[in-house]
Every structure is written in structure tokens, then in C-alpha cells.
MOPAC internal coordinates of N, CA, C and O (Angstrom, degrees):
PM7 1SCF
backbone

  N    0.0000 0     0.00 0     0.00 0    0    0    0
  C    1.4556 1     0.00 0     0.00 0    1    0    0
  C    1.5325 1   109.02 1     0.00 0    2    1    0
  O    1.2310 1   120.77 1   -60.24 1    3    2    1
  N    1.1993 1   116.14 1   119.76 1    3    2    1
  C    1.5023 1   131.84 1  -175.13 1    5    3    2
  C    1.8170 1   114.11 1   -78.43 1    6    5    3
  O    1.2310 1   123.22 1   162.66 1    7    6    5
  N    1.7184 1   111.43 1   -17.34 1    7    6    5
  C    0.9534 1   104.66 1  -154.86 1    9    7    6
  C    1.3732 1   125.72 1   -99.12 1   10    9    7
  O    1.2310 1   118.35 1   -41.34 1   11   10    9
  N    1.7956 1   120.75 1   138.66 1   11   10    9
  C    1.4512 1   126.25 1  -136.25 1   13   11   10
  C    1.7522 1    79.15 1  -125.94 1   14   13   11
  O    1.2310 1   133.71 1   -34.68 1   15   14   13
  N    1.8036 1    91.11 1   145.32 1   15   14   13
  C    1.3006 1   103.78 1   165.29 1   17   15   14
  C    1.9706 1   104.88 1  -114.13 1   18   17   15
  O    1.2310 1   128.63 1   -63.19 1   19   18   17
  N    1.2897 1   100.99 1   116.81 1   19   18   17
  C    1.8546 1    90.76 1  -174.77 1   21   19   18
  C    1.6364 1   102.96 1   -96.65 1   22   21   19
  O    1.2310 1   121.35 1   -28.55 1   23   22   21
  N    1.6465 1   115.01 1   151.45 1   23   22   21
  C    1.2612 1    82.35 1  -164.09 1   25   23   22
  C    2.2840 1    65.10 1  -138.08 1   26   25   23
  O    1.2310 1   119.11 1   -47.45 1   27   26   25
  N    1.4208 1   119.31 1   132.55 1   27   26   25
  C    1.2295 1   118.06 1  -176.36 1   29   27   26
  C    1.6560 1   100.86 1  -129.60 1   30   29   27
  O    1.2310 1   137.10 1   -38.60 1   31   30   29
  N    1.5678 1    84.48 1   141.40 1   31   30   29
  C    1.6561 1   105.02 1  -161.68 1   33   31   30
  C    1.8838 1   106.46 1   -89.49 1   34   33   31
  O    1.2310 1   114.80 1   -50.06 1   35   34   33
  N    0.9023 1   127.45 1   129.94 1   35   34   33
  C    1.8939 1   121.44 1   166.75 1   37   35   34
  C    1.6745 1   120.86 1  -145.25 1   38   37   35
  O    1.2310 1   128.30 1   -40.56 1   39   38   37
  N    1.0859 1   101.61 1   139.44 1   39   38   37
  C    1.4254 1   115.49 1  -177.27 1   41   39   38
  C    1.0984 1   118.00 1   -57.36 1   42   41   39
  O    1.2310 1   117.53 1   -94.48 1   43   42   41
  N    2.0284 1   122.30 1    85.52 1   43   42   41
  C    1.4826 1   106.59 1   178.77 1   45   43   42
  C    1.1012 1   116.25 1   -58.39 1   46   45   43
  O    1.2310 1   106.43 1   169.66 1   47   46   45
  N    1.4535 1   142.83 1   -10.34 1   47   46   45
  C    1.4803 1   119.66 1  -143.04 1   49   47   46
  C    1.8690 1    94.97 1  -108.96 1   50   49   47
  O    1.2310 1   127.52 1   163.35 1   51   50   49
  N    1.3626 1   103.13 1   -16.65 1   51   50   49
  C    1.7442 1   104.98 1   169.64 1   53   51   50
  C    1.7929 1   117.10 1   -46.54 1   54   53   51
  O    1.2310 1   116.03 1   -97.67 1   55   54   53
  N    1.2136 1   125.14 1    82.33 1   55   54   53
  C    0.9255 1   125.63 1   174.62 1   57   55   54
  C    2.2028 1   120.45 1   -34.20 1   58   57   55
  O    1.2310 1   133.17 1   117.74 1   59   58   57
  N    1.2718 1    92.15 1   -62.26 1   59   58   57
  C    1.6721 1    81.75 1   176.36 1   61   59   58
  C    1.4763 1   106.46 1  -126.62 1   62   61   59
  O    1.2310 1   128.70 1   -70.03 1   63   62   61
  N    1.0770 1   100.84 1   109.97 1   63   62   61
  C    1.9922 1   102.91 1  -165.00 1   65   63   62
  C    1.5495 1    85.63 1   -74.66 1   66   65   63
  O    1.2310 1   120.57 1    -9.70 1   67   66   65
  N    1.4485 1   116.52 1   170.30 1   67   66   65
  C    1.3168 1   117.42 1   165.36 1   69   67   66
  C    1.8989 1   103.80 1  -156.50 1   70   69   67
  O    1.2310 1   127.38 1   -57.82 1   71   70   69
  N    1.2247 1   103.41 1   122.18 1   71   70   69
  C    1.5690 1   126.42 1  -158.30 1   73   71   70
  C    1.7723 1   116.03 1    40.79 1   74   73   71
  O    1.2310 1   133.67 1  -109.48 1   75   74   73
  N    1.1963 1    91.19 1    70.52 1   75   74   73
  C    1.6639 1   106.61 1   177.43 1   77   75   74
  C    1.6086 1   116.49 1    70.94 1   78   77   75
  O    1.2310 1   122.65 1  -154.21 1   79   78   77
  N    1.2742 1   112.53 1    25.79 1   79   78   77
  C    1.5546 1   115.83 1  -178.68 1   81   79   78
  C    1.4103 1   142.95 1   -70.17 1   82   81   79
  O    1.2310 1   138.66 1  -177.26 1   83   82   81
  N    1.3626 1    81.44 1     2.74 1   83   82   81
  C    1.6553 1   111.96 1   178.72 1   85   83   82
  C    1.5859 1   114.97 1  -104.84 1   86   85   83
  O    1.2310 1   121.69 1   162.25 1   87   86   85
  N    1.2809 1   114.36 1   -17.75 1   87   86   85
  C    1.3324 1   134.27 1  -179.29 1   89   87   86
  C    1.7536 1   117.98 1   -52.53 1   90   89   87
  O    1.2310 1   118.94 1   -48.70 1   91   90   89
  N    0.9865 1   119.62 1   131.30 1   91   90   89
  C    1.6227 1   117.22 1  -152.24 1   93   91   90
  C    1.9848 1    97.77 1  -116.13 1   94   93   91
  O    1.2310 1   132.41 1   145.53 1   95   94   93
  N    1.2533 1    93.64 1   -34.47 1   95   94   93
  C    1.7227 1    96.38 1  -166.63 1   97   95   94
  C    1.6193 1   121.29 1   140.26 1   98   97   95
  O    1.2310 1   116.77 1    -1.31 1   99   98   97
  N    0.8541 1   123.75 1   178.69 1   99   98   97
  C    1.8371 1   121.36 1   179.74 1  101   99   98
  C    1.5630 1   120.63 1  -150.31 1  102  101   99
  O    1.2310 1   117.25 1   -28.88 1  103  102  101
  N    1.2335 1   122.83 1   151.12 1  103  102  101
  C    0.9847 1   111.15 1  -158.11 1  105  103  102
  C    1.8334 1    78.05 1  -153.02 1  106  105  103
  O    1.2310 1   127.22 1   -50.33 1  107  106  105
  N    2.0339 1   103.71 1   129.67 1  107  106  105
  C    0.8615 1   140.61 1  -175.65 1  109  107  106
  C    1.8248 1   120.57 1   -95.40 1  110  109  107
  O    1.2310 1   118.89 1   -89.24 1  111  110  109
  N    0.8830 1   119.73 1    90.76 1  111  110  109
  C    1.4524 1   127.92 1   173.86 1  113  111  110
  C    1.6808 1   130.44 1   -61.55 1  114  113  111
  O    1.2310 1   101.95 1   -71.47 1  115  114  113
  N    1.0475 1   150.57 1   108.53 1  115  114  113
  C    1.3067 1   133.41 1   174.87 1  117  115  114
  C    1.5669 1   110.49 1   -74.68 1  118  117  115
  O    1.2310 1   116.30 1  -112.06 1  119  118  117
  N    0.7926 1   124.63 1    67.94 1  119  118  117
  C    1.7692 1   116.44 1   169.70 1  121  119  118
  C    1.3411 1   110.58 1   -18.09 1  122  121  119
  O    1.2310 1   105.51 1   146.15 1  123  122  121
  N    0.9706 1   144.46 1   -33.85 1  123  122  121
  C    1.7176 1   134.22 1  -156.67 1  125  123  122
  C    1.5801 1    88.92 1  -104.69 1  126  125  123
  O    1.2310 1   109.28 1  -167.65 1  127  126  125
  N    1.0834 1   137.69 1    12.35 1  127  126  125
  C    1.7027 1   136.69 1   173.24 1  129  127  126
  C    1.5591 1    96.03 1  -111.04 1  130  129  127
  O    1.2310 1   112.94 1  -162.59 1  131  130  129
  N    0.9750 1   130.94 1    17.41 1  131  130  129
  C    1.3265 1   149.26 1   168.78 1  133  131  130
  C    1.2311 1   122.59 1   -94.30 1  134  133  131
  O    1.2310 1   132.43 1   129.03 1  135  134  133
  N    1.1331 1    93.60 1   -50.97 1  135  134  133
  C    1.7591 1    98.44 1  -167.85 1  137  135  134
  C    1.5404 1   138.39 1   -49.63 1  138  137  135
  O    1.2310 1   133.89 1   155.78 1  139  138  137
  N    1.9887 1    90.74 1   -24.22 1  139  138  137
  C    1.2194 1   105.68 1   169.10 1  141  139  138
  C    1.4973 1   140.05 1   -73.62 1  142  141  139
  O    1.2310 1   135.78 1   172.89 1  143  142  141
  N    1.4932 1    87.07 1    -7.11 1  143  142  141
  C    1.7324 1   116.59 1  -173.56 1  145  143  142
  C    1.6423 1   110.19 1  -108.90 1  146  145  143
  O    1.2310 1   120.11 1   165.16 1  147  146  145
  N    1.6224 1   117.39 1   -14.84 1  147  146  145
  C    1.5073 1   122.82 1   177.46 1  149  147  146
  C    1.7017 1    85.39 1   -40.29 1  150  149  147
  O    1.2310 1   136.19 1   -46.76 1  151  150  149
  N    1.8816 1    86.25 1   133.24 1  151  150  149
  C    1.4480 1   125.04 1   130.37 1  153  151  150
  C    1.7360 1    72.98 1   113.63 1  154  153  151
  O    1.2310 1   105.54 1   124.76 1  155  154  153
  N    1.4946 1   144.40 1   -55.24 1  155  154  153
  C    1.0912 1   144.63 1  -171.46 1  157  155  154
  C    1.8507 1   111.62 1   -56.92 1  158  157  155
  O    1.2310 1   130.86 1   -18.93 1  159  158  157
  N    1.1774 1    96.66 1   161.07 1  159  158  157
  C    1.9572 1   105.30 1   168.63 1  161  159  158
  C    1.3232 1   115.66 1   -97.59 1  162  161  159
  O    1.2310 1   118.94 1   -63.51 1  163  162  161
  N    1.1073 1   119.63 1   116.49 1  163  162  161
  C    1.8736 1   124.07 1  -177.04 1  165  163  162
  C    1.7315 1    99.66 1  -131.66 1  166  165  163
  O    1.2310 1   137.51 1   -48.16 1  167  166  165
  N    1.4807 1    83.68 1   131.84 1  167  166  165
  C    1.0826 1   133.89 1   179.11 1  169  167  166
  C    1.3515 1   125.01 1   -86.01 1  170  169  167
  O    1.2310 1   112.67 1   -75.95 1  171  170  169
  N    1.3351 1   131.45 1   104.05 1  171  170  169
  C    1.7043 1   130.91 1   173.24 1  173  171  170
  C    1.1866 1   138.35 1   178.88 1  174  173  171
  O    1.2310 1   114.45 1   -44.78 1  175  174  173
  N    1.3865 1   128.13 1   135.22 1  175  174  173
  C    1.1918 1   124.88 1  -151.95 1  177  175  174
  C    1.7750 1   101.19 1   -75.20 1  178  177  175
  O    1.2310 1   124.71 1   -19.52 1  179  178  177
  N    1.2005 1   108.55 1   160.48 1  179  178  177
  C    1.4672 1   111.64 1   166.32 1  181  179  178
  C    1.7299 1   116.37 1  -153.86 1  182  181  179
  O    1.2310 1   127.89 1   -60.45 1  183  182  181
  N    1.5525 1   102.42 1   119.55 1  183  182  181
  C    1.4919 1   107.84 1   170.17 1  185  183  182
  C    1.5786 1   122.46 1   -23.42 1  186  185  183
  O    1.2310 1   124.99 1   -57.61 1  187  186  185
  N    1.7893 1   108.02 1   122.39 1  187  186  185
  C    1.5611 1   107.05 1  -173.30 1  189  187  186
  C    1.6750 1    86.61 1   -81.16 1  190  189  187
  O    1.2310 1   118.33 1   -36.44 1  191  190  189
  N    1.3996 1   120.78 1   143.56 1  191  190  189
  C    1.7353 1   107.77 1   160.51 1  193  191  190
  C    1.6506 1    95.31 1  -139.92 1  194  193  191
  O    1.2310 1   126.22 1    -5.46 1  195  194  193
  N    1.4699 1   105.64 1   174.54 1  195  194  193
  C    1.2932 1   114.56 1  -152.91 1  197  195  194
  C    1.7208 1   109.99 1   -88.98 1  198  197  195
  O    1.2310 1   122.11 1  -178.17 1  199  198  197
  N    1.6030 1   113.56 1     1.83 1  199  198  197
  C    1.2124 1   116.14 1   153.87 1  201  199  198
  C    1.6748 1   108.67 1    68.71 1  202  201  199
  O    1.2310 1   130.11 1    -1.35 1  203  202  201
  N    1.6894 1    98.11 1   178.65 1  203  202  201
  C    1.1744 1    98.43 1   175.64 1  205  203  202
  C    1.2241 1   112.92 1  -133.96 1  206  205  203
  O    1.2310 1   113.70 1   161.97 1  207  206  205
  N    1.1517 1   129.52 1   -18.03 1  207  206  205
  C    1.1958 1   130.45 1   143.30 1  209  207  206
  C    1.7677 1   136.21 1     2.35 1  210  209  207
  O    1.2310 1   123.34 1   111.05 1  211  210  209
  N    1.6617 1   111.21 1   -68.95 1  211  210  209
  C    0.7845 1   124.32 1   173.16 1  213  211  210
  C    1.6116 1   126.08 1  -125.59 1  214  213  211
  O    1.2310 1   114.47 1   -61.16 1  215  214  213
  N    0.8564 1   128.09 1   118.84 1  215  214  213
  C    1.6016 1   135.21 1  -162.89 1  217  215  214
  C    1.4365 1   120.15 1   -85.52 1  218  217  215
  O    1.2310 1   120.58 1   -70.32 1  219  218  217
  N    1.5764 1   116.49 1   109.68 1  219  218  217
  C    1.4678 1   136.71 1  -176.93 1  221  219  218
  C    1.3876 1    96.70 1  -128.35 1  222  221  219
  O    1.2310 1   133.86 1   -13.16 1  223  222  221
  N    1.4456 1    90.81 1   166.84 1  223  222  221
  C    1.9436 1   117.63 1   179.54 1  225  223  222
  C    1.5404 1   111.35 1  -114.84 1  226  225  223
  O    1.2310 1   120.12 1  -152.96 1  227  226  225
  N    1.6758 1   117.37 1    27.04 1  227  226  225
  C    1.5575 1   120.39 1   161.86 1  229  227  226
  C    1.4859 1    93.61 1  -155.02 1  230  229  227
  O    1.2310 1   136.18 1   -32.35 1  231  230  229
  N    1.4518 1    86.28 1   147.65 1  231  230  229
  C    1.6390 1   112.31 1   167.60 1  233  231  230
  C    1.3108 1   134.93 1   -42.92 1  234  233  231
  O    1.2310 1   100.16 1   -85.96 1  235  234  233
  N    1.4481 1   153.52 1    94.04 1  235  234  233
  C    1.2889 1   132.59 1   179.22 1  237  235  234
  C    1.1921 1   119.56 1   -87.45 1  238  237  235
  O    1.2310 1   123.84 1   -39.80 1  239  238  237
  N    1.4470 1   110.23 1   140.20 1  239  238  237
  C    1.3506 1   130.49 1  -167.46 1  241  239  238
  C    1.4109 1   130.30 1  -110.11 1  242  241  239
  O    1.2310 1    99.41 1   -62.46 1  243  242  241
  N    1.2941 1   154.72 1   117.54 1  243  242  241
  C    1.4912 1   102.44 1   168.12 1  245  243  242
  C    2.0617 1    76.66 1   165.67 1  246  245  243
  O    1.2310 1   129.57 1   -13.19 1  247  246  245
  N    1.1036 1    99.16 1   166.81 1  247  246  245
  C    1.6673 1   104.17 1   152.70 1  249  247  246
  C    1.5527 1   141.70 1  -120.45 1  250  249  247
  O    1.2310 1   111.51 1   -22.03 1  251  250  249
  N    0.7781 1   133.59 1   157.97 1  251  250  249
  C    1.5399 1   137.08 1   174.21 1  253  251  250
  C    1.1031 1   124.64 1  -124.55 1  254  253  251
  O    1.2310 1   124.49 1   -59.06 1  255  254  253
  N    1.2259 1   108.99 1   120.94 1  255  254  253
  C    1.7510 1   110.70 1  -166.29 1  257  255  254
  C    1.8160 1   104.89 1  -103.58 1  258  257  255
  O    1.2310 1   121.70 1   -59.68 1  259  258  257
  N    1.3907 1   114.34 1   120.32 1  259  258  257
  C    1.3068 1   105.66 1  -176.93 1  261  259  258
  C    1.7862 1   119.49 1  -113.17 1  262  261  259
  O    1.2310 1   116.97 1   -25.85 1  263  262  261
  N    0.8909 1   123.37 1   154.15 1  263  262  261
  C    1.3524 1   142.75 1   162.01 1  265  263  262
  C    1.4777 1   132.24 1   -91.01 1  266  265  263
  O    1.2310 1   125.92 1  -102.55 1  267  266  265
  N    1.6005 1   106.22 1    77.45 1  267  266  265
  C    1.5871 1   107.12 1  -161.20 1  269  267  266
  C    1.5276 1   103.67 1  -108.24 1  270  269  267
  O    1.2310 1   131.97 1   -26.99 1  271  270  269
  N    1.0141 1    94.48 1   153.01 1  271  270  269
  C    2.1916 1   102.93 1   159.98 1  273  271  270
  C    1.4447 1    98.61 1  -140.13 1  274  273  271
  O    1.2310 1   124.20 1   -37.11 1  275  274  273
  N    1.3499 1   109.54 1   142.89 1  275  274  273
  C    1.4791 1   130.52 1  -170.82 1  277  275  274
  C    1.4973 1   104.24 1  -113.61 1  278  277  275
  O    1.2310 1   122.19 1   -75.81 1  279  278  277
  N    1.4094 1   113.40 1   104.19 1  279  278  277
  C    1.4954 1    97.51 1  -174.83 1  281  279  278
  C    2.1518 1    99.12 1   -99.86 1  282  281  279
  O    1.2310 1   122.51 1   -83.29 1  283  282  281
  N    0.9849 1   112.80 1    96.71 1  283  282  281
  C    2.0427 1    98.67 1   164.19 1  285  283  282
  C    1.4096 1   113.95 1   -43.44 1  286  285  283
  O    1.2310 1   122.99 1   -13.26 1  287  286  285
  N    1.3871 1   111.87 1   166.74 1  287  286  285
  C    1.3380 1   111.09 1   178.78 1  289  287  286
  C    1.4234 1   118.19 1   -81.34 1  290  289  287
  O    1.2310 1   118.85 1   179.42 1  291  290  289
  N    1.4824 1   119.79 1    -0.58 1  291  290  289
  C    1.2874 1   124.19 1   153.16 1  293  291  290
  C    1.0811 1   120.89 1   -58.04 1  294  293  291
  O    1.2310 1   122.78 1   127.35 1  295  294  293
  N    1.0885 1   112.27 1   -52.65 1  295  294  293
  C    1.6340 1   117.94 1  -171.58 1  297  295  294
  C    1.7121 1   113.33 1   -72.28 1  298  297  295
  O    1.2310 1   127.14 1   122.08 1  299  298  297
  N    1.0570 1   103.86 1   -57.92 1  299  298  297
  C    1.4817 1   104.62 1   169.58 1  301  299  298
  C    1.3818 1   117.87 1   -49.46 1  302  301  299
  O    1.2310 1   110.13 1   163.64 1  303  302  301
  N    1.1535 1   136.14 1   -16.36 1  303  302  301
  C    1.5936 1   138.94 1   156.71 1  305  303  302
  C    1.2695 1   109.10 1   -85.66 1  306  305  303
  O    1.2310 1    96.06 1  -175.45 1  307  306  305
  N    1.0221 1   159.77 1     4.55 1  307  306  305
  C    1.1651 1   160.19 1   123.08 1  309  307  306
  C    1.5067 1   113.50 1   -18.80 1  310  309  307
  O    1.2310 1   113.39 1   -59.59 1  311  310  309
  N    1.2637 1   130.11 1   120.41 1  311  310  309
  C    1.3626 1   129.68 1   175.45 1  313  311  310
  C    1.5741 1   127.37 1   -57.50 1  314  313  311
  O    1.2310 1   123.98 1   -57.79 1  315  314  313
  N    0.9408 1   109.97 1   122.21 1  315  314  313
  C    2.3332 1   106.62 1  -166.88 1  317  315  314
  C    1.2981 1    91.72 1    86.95 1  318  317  315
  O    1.2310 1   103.23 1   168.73 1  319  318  317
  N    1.5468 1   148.41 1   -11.27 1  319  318  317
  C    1.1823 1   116.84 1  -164.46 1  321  319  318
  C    2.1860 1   112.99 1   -83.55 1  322  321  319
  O    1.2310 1   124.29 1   -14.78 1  323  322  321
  N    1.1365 1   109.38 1   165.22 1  323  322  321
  C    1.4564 1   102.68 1  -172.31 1  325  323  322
  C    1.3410 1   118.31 1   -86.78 1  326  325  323
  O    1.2310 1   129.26 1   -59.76 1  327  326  325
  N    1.0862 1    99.76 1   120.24 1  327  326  325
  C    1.6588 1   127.41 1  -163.88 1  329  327  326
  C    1.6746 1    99.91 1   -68.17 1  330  329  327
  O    1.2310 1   119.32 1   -14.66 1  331  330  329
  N    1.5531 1   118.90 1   165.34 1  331  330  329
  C    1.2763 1   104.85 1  -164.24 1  333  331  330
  C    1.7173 1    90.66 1   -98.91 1  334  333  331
  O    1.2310 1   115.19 1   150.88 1  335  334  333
  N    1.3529 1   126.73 1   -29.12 1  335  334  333
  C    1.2684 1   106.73 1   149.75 1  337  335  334
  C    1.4889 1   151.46 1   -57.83 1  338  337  335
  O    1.2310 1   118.03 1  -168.01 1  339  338  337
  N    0.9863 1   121.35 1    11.99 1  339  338  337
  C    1.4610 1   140.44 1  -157.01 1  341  339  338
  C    1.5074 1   102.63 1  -146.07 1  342  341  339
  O    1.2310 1   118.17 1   176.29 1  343  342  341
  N    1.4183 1   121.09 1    -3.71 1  343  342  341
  C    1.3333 1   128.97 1   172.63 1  345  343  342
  C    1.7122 1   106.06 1   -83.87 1  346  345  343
  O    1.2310 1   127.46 1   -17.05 1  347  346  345
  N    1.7086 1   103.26 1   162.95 1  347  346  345
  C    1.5288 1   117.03 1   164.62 1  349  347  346
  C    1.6696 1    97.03 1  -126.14 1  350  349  347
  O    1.2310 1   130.72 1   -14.94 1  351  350  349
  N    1.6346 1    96.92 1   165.06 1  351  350  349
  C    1.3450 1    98.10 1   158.39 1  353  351  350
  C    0.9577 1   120.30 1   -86.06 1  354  353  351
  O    1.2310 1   117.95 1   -31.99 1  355  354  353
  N    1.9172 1   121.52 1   148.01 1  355  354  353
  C    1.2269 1   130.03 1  -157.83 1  357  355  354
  C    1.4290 1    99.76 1   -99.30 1  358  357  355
  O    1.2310 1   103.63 1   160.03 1  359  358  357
  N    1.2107 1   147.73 1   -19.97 1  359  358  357
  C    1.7748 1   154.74 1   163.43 1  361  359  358
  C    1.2522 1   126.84 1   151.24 1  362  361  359
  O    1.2310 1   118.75 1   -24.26 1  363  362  361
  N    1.3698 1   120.00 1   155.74 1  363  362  361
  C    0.9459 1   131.28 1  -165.32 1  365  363  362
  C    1.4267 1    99.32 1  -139.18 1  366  365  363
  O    1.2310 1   119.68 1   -37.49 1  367  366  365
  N    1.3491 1   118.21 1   142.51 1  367  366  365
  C    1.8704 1   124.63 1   179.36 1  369  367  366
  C    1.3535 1   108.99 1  -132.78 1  370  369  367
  O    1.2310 1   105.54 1   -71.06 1  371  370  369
  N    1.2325 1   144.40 1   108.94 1  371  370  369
  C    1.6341 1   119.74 1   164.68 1  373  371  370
  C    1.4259 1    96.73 1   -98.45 1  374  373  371
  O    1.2310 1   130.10 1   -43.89 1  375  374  373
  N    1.4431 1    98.13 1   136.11 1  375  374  373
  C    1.9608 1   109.58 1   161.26 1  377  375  374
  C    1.5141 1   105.76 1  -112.20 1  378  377  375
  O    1.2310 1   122.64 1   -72.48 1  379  378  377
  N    1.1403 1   112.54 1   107.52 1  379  378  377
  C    1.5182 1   120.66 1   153.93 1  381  379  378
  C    1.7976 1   114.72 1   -62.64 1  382  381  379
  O    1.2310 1   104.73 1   -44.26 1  383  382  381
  N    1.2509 1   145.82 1   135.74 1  383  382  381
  C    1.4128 1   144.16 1  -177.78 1  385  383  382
  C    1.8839 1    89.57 1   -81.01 1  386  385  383
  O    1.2310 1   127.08 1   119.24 1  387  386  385
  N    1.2062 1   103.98 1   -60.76 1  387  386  385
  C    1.9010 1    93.42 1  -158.62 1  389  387  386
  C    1.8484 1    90.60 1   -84.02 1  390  389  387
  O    1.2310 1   140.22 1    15.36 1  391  390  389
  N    1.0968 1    78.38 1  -164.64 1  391  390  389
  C    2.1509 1   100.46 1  -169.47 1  393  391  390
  C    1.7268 1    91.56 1   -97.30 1  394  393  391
  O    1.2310 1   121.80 1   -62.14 1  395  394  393
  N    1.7425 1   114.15 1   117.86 1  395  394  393
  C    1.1339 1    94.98 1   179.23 1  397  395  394
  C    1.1985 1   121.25 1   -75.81 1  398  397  395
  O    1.2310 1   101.28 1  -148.63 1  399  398  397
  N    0.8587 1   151.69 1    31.37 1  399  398  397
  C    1.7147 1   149.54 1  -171.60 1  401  399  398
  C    1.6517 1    90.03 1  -103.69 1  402  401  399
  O    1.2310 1   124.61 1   134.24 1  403  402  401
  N    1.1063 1   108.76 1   -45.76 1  403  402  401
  C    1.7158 1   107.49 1   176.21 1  405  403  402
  C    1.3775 1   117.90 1   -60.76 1  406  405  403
  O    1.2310 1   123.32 1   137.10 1  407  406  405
  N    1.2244 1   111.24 1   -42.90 1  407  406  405
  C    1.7484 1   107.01 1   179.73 1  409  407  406
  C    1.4264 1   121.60 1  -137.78 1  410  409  407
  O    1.2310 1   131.84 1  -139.78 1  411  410  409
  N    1.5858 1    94.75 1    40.22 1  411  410  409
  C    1.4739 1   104.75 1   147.37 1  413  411  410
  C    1.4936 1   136.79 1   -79.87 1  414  413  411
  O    1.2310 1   118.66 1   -66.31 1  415  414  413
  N    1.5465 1   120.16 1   113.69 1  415  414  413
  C    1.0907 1   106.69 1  -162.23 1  417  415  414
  C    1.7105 1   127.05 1   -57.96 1  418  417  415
  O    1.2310 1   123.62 1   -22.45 1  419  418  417
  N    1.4345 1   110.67 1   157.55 1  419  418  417
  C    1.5247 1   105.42 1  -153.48 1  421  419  418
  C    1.8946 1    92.11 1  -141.25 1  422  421  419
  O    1.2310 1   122.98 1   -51.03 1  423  422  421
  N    1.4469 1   111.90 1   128.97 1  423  422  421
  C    1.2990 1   129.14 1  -169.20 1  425  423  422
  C    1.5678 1   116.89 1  -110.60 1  426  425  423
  O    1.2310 1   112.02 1   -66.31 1  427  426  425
  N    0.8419 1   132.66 1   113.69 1  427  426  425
  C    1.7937 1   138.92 1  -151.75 1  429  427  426
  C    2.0298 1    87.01 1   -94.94 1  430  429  427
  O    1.2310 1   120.10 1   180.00 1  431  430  429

């Protein structure tokens, strides 16, 4: 199974980003390392890296700890089971290691 959940981080509060300056990092999922855990909540941090996706001139660093449940379409047909409308998100954490004010990138 090939299939990736990407999940990319950005600085709402950057009023006027300028060439991706708001850009935080990304973090790459294997969906099929999942499968064994469908219908359960798993828990785990995963390295932010600077991806390829979107193109900057510094490194991103940092981790993100997520709170997922994988429902298959088996399971979600299951009677009582939780529908993806009737769902919330279960959490989201970003940990930056340094203080971002220090190594937020900064454009002259």
C-alpha cells in the first residue's frame, strides 16, 4: 500500500508571509502502518522535516505528536460505529525544541 497521509504545518498568525515564511515543516504518514491499529486511537510523535512539498532556504525541525483513529470502510459500516460526520478531532500537539521567536525565519 503506497498510500500517504501528508499533514503540513504554517504559521497562521504571520500576517504577510513572503516566499513560504510562514511554513513550519511536514510530516509524512504511511497509511498502510495503520491498518493494524484501524478502529483504535494511536498516539505518536513524528519528526517535522522540511519536505518537499514546499520550498524554503532553512531546515525544519521540531515534532508533532498526533492523535489518530483509522476507521476502514469496514468498520465504519458497522452499526453504532462513528461516522466520519459525527466524528471530532482527537488532538493535535506541535513541539518546537528552541523558542520560536529565535528561529523563526526573518526576511529583510
Amino acid at each position: 500500500n503506497q498510500s500517504q497521509l501528508e499533514v503540513t504545518l504554517w504559521d497562521s498568525t504571520e500576517e504577510r508571509p513572503v516566499n513560504n515564511s510562514n511554513f513550519l515543516g511536514e510530516v509524512i504518514i504511511n497509511v498502510s502502518k495503520l491498518v493494524p491499529f484501524a478502529g483504535s486511537e494511536v498516539q505518536q510523535y513524528f519528526a517535522v522535516k522540511t519536505g518537499k512539498s514546499v520550498q524554503i532556504d532553512y531546515e525544519a525541525t521540531g515534532q508533532l505528536m498526533l492523535t489518530l483513529k483509522y476507521l476502514t470502510p469496514e468498520l465504519a459500516a458497522i452499526p453504532g460505529a462513528t461516522k466520519v460526520a459525527d466524528s471530532k478531532p482527537v488532538g493535535l500537539t506541535l513541539s518546537i525544541e528552541e523558542e520560536w521567536e529565535k528561529i523563526k525565519p526573518r526576511y529583510a
